[in-house]
Wavefront OBJ file of the C-alpha trace (Angstrom):
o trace
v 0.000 0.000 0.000
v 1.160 3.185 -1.171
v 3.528 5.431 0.963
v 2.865 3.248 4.151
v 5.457 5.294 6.059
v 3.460 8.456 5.736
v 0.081 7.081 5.375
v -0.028 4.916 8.903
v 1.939 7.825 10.797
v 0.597 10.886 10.114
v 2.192 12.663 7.251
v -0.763 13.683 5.869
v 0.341 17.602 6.256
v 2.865 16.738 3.743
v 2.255 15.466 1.363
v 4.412 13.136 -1.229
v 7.172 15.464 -2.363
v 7.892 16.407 0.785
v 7.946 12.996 1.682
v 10.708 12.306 -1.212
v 12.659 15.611 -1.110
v 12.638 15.917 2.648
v 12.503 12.185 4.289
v 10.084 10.962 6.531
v 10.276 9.336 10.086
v 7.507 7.152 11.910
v 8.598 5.025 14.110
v 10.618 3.693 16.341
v 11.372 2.181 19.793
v 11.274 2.837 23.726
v 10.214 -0.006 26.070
v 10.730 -3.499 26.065
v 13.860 -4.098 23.998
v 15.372 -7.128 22.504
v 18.391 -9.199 23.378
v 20.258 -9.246 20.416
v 22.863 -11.637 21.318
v 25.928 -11.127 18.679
v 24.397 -8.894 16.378
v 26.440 -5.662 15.932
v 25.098 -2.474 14.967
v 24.850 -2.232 11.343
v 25.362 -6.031 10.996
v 23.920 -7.619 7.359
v 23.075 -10.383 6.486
v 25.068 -12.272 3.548
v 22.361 -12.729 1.405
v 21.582 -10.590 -1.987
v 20.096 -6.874 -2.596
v 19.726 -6.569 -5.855
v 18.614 -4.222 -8.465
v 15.562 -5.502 -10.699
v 13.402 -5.289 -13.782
v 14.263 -2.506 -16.320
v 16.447 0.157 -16.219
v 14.024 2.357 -18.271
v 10.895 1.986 -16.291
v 9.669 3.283 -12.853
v 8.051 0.939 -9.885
v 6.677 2.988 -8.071
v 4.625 1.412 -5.046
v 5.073 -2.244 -6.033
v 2.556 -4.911 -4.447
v 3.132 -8.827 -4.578
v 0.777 -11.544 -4.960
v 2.873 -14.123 -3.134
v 0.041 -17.609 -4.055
v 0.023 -16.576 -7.985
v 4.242 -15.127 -8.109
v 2.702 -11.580 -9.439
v 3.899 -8.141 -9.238
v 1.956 -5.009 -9.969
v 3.112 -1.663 -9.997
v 2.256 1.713 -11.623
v 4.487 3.871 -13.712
v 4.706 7.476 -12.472
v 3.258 9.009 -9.602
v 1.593 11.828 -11.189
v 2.538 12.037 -15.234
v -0.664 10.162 -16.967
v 0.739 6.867 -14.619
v -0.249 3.423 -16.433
v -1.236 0.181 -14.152
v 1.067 -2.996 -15.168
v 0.973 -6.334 -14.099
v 4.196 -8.854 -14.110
v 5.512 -12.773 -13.098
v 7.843 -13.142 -10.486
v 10.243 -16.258 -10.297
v 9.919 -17.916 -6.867
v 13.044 -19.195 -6.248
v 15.000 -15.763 -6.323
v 12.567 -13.043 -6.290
v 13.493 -11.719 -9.602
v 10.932 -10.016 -12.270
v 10.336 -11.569 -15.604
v 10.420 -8.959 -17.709
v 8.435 -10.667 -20.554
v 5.887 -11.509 -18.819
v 4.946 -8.224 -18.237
v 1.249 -6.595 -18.986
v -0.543 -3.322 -19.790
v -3.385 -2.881 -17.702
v -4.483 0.755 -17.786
v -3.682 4.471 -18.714
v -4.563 7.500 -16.915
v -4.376 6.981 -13.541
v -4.666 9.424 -10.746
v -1.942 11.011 -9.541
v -0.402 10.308 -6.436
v -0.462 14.227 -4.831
v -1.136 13.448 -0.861
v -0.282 10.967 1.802
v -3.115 8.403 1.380
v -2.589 8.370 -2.657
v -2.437 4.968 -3.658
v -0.942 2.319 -6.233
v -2.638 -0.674 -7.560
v -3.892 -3.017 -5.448
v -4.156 -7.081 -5.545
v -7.623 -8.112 -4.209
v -10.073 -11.341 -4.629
v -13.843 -11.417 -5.822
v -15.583 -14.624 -6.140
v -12.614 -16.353 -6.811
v -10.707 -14.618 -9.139
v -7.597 -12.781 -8.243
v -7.948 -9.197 -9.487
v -5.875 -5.421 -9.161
v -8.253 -2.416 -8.278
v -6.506 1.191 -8.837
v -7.862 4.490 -9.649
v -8.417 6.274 -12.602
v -8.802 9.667 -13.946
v -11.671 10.197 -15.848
v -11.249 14.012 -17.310
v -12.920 17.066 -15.742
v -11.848 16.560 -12.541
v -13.795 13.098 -12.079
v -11.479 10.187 -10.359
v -13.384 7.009 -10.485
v -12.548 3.080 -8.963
v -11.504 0.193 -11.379
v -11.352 -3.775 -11.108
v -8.824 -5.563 -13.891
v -9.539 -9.180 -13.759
v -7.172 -11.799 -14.665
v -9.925 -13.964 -15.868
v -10.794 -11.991 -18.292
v -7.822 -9.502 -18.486
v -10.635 -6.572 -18.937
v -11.505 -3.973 -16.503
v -14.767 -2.521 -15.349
v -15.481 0.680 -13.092
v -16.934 0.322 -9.461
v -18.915 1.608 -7.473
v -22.267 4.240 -7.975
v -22.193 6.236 -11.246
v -22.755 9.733 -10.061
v -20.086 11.823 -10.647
v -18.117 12.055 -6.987
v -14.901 11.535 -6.644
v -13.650 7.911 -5.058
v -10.468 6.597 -4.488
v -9.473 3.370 -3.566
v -7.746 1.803 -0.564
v -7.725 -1.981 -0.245
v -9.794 -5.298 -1.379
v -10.330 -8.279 0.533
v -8.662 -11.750 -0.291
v -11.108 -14.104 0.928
v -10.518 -17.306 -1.130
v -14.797 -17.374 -2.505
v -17.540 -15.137 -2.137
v -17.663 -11.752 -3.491
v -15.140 -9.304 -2.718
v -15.489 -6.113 -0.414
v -13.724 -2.745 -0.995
v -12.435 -0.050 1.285
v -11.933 3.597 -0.512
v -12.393 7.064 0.468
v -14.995 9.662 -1.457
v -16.109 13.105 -0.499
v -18.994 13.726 1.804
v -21.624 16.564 1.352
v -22.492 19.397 2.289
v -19.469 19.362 3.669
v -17.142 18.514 0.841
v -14.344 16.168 3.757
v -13.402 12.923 3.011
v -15.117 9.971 4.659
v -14.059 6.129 4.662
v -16.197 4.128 2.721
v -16.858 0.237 2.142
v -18.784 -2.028 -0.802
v -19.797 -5.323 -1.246
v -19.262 -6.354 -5.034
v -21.935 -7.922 -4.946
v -24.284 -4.911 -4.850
v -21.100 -2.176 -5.855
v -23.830 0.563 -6.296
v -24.462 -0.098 -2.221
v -22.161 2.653 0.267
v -21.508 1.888 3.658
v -20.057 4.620 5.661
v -17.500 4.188 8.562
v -17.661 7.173 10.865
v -14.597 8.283 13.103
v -11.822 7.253 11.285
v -8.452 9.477 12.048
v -7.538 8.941 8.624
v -4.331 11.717 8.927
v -3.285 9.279 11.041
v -3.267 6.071 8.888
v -5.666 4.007 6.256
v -7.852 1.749 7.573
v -7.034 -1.945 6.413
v -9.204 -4.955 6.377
v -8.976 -8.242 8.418
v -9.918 -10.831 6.400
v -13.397 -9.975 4.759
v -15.342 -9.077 8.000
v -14.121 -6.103 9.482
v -12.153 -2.960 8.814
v -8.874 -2.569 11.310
v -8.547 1.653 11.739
v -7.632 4.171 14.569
v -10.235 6.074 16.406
v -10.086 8.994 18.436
v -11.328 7.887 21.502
v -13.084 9.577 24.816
v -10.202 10.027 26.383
v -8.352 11.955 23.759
v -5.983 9.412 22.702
v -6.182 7.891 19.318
v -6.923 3.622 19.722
v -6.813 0.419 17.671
v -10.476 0.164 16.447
v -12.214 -2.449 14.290
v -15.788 -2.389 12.470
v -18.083 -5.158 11.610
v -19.069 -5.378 8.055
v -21.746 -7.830 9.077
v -24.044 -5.183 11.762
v -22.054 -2.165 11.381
v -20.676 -1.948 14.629
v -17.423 -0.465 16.241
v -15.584 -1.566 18.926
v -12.400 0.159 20.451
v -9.130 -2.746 20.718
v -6.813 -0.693 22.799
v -7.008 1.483 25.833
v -3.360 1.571 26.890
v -1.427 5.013 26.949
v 0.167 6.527 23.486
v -1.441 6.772 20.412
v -1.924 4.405 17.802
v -0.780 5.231 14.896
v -1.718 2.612 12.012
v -1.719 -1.272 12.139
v -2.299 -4.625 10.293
v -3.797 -7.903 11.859
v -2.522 -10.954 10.870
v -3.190 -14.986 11.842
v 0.525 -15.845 14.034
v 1.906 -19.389 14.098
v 2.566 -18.153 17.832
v -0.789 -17.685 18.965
v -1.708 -20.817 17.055
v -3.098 -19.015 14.105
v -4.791 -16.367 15.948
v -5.148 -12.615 15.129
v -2.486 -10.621 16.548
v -2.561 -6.778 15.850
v 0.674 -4.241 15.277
v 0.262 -0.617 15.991
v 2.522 2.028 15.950
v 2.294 4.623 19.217
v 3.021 8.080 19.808
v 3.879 9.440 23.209
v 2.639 13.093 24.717
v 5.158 15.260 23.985
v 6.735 13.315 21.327
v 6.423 14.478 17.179
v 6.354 10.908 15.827
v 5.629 7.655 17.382
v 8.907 5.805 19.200
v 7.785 2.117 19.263
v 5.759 -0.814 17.871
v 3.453 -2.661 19.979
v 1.865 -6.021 19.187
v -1.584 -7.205 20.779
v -3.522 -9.900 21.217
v -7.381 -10.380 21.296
v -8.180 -13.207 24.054
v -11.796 -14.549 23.517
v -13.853 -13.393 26.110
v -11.883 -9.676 27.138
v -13.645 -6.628 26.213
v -9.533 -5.068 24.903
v -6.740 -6.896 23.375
v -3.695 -7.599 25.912
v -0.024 -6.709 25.209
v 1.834 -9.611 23.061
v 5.161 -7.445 23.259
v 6.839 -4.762 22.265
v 9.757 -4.329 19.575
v 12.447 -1.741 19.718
v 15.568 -1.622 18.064
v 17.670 0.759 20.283
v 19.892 -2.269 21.140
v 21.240 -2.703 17.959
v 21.880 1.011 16.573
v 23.031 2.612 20.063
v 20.986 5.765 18.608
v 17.696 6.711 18.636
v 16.087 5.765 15.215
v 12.867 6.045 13.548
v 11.142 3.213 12.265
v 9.395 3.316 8.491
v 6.778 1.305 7.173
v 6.815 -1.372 9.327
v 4.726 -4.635 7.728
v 4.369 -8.037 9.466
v 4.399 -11.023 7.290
v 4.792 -14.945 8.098
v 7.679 -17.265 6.926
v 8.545 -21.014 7.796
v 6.367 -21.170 10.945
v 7.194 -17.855 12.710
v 5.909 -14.367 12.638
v 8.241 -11.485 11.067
v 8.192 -7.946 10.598
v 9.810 -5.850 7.958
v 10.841 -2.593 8.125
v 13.392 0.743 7.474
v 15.161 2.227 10.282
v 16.570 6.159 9.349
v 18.278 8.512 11.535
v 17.074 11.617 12.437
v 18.230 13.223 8.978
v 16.148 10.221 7.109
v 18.784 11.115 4.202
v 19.620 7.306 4.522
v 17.598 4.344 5.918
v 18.313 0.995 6.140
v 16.054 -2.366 6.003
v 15.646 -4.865 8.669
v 13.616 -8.152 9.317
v 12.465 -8.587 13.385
v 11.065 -11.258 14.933
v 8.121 -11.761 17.043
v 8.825 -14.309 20.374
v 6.975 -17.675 20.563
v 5.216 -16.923 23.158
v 4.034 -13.541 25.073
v 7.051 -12.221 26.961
v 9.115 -14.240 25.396
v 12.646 -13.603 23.046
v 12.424 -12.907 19.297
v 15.454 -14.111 17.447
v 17.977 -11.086 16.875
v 16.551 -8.417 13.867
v 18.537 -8.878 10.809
v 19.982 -6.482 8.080
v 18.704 -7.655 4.957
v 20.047 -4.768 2.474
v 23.262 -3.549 0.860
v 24.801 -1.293 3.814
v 26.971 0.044 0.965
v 23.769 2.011 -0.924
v 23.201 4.783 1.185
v 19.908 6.388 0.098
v 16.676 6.477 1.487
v 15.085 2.742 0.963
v 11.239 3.614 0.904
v 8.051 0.983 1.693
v 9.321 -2.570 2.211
v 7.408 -5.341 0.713
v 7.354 -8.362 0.994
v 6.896 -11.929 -1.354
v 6.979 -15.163 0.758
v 7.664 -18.257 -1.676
v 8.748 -22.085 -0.764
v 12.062 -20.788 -1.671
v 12.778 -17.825 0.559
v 11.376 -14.815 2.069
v 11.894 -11.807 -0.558
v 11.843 -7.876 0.807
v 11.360 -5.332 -1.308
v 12.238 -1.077 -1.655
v 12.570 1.240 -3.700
v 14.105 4.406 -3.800
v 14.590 7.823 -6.304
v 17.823 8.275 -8.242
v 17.285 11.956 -7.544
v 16.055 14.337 -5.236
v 13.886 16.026 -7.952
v 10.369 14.939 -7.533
v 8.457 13.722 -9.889
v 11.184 13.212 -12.781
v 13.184 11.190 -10.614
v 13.533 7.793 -11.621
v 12.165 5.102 -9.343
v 14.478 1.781 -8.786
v 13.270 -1.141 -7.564
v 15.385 -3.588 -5.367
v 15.323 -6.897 -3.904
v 16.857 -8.311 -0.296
v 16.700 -12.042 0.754
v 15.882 -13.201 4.143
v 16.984 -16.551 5.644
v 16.003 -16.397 9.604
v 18.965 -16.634 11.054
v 17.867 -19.854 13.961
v 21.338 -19.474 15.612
v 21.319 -15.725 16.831
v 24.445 -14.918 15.235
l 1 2 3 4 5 6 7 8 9 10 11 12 13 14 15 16 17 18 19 20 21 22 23 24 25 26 27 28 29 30 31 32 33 34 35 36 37 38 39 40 41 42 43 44 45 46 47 48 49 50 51 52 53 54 55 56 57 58 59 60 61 62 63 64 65 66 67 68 69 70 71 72 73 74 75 76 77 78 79 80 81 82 83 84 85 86 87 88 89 90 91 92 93 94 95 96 97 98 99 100 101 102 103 104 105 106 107 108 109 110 111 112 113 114 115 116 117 118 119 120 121 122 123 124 125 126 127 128 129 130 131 132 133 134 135 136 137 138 139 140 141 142 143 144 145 146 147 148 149 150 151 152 153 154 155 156 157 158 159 160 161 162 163 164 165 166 167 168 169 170 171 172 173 174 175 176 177 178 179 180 181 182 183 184 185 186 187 188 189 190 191 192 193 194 195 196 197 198 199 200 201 202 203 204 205 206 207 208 209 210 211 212 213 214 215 216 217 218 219 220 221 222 223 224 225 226 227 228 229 230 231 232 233 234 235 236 237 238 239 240 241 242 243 244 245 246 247 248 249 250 251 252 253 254 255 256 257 258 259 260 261 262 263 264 265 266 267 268 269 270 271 272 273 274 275 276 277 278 279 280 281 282 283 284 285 286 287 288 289 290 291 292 293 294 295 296 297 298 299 300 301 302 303 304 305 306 307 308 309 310 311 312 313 314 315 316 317 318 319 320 321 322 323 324 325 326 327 328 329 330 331 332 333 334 335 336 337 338 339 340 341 342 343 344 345 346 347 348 349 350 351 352 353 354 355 356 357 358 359 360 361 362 363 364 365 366 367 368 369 370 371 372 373 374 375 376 377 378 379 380 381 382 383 384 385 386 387 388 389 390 391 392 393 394 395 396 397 398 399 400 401 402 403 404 405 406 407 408 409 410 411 412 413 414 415 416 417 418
C-alpha cells in the first residue's frame, strides 16, 4: 500500500514530495527491547540486494501476490501513470520482464499521503488489481482488472463524486469487499467508505476514522482494522463489523496508535495478533511498535510485546513502514530504520517471540549497507524458496522526474542468533 510510512503515521500535512525531497520518520522504539545476542550495529546479512526489472521503467509502489508469483506496480506518480501487471520467479525473487502486462492508462496522480498504487484483491474467486483512474474534468473514479478476463470494469455508484481506492479483501470465494475514500456533502471532507461487489452501487459509511493518522485496512473480509479517536483523547486500535455495522475500540493503553495490520501468528496458534505504531505526549512521531492480542472473552486486546531496536543502533532511530508477514512457521516484521536526517535508511527483518514475553530471534539487516539512500516501503513476497523484501528508492532528489528503482533483499532467519 502506497507510501505506508506516511500514510499509517501521520504525514498527511505533507504530502508526497515532501515525503521524497525531505525524508520521513515514523517510528521507532522505547520499552521493552530485545536481546540481540551477537548482532552488531549495522550487521547484514550475507544474502543478496539486488537491483531488478528494467532500467528504463519506474516501480513505483510495487505490491506482490505471493500464491500466484505476481507483481503489480504503476508507472509514475503523477505524469498520466499506467497500471502494469508482471511474473515473479519464486526461487530468487526476480521479475520476468516478458511476462509483463498493460493494464491501464490515466491513472490518478499520487499528490497526498493516502494516494495509492494498484492493489491485488479477490472477488468470487478470481484474483484481481483495483486502482484508480482519472476520468477528465476533474472526475477520479474506482476500477477492477480481472485476470480472468484480463478486462476492466469501473466500481462503485455512477454519479459523478470523486472515489479513491484503498484496499480489497482476499477471501478465497464469495464476493469481494472494498475499502476507498470519497467526499462527503455538504461538507465537501473525506469519509471512509466500504462495498460489497456484490451490490457495488451499495455505500456503507464508517464514521470516526483518524484517517491523517493512517488508512484503515481490512482483516480478512469481515471487518475494517482503523484508529479512532477515543473519549479520552488518545487515538486507539479500532475495528468495524461489516456484518451489523458496529465499532468496537481494541486498545485502551497510553500513546497513540498510529496505524496497524492484523494478521493470523503461528505463535498464537493461528490467531489474530494486531501491530500498531504509538506516539507518546510530547513526542512528534511515534517511538515504538506494539503487538496485541485479542483473548476470547476480554472486552480489549492484551499486550503480546513490544519491539524496539535501540539495542542494535546505540541511537535513537525512527522506524518506516513497518509490515508483518509470516515465513517457515514464525511471525516477522519488515521494516526501514533512518536517523534523524532520514537522508539514509536501512532495512531490517524482526522477529516476534513464541510466546508472550518471550525472546524474538535477533533483527537482521537484509540490504546492501553500501547504498546509502533512502530505501522507501518494504514489501514483501513469501515463496517455498525464501522470504523476498522489497524497496525502492529515487535516483534523484527532484520529484516527480526522478527515476524510481526497484530492489530486492533475501531473508533466511537466522535460527542461531548470530
Amino acid at each position: 500500500m502506497m507510501l505506508k510510512l506516511m500514510k499509517r503515521f501521520g504525514y498527511g500535512q505533507y504530502g508526497l514530495m515532501a515525503l521524497l525531497s525531505l525524508g520521513v520518520v515514523a517510528i521507532w522504539g522505547s520499552g521493552t527491547t530485545y536481546a540481540v545476542s551477537s548482532m552488531q550495529p549495522g550487521a547484514v546479512n550475507n544474502y543478496y540486494d539486488i537491483e531488478i526489472g528494467s532500467e528504463s521503467v519506474w516501480y513505483v509502489d510495487p505490491e506482490f501476490d505471493s500464491e500466484n508469483n505476481r507483481i503489480s506496480y504503476r508507472d509514475s506518480w503523477i505524469l498520466d501513470g499506467e497500471v502494469w501487471v508482471g511474473s515473479l520467479n519464486p526461487e530468487d525473487g526476480t521479475l520476468i520482464t516478458d511476462t509483463v502486462i498493460w493494464l491501464d492508462d490515466h491513472l490518478s496522480p499520487i499528490l497526498t499521503y493516502d494516494g495509492n498504487g494498484p492493489e491485488w484483491m479477490r472477488d468470487n474467486g478470481a484474483d484481481k488489481v483495483i486502482y484508480t483512474r482519472d476520468e477528465g474534468d476533474g472526475l477520479h473514479r474506482m476500477y477492477l482488472w480481472s485476470t480472468e478476463t484480463e478486462q476492466s470494469q469501473p466500481i462503485g455508484p455512477e454519479d459523478g463524486i470523486n472515489r479513491f481506492h484503498f484496499a480489497g479483501t482476499k477471501s478465497p470465494d464469495g464476493p469481494g469487499k472494498v475499502l476507498y475514500k470519497r467526499r462527503l456533502f455538504p461538507s465537501g471532507d473525506w469519509g471512509i467508505f466500504w462495498l460489497d461487489l456484490s451490490n457495488p452501487t451499495q455505500e456503507f459509511h464508517i464514521p470516526n476514522v483518524e484517517l491523517a493518522v493512517s488508512l484503515p485496512t481490512w482483516i480478512d473480509s469481515d471487518h475494517v482494522l482503523y484508529s479512532k479517536l477515543h473519549d479520552d483523547g488518545r487515538i486507539q486500535l479500532a475495528h468495524y463489523d461489516t456484518a451489523t455495522h458496529t465499532q468496537t475500540v481494541l486498545t485502551t493503553d497510553d500513546g497513540d496508535k498510529l496505524g496497524a495490520y492484523a494478521w493470523h501468528a503461528p505463535e498464537v496458534g493461528g490467531q489474530l495478533l494486531y501491530m500498531a505504531a504509538v506516539r507518546f505526549e510530547g513526542n512528534e512521531y511515534a517511538t515504538e511498535v506494539r503487538i496485541y492480542q485479542g483473548l476470547e472473552g476480554a472486552s480489549a486486546a492484551t499486550l503480546f510485546t513490544t519491539l524496539a531496536a535501540r539495542e542494535i543502533t546505540r541511537q535513537e532511530m525512527n522506524i518506516l513502514s513497518p509490515e508483518p508477514f509470516v515465513y517457515d512457521g514464525r511471525s516477522y516484521i519488515s521494516l526501514s530504520l533512518a536517523p534523524d536526517e532520514f537522508t539514509v535508511t536501512s532495512v531490517w527483518v524482526f522477529s516476534l517471540p513464541d510466546g508472550a514475553g518471550g525472546d524474538p530471534l535477533p533483527p537482521q539487516r537484509v540490504d546492501n549497507p553500501n547504498l546509502r539512500v533512502k530505501k522507501l516501503d518494504p514489501e514483501v513476497y513469501v515463496t517455498p524458496y525464501g522470504a523476498f523484501i522489497y524497496y525502492y528508492y529515487t535516483e534523484y532528489y527532484e520529484f516527480p522526474n526522478a527515476r524510481v528503482i526497484l530492489r530486492r533483499c533475501r531473508f533466511q532467519p537466522d535460527r542461531a542468533g548470530s
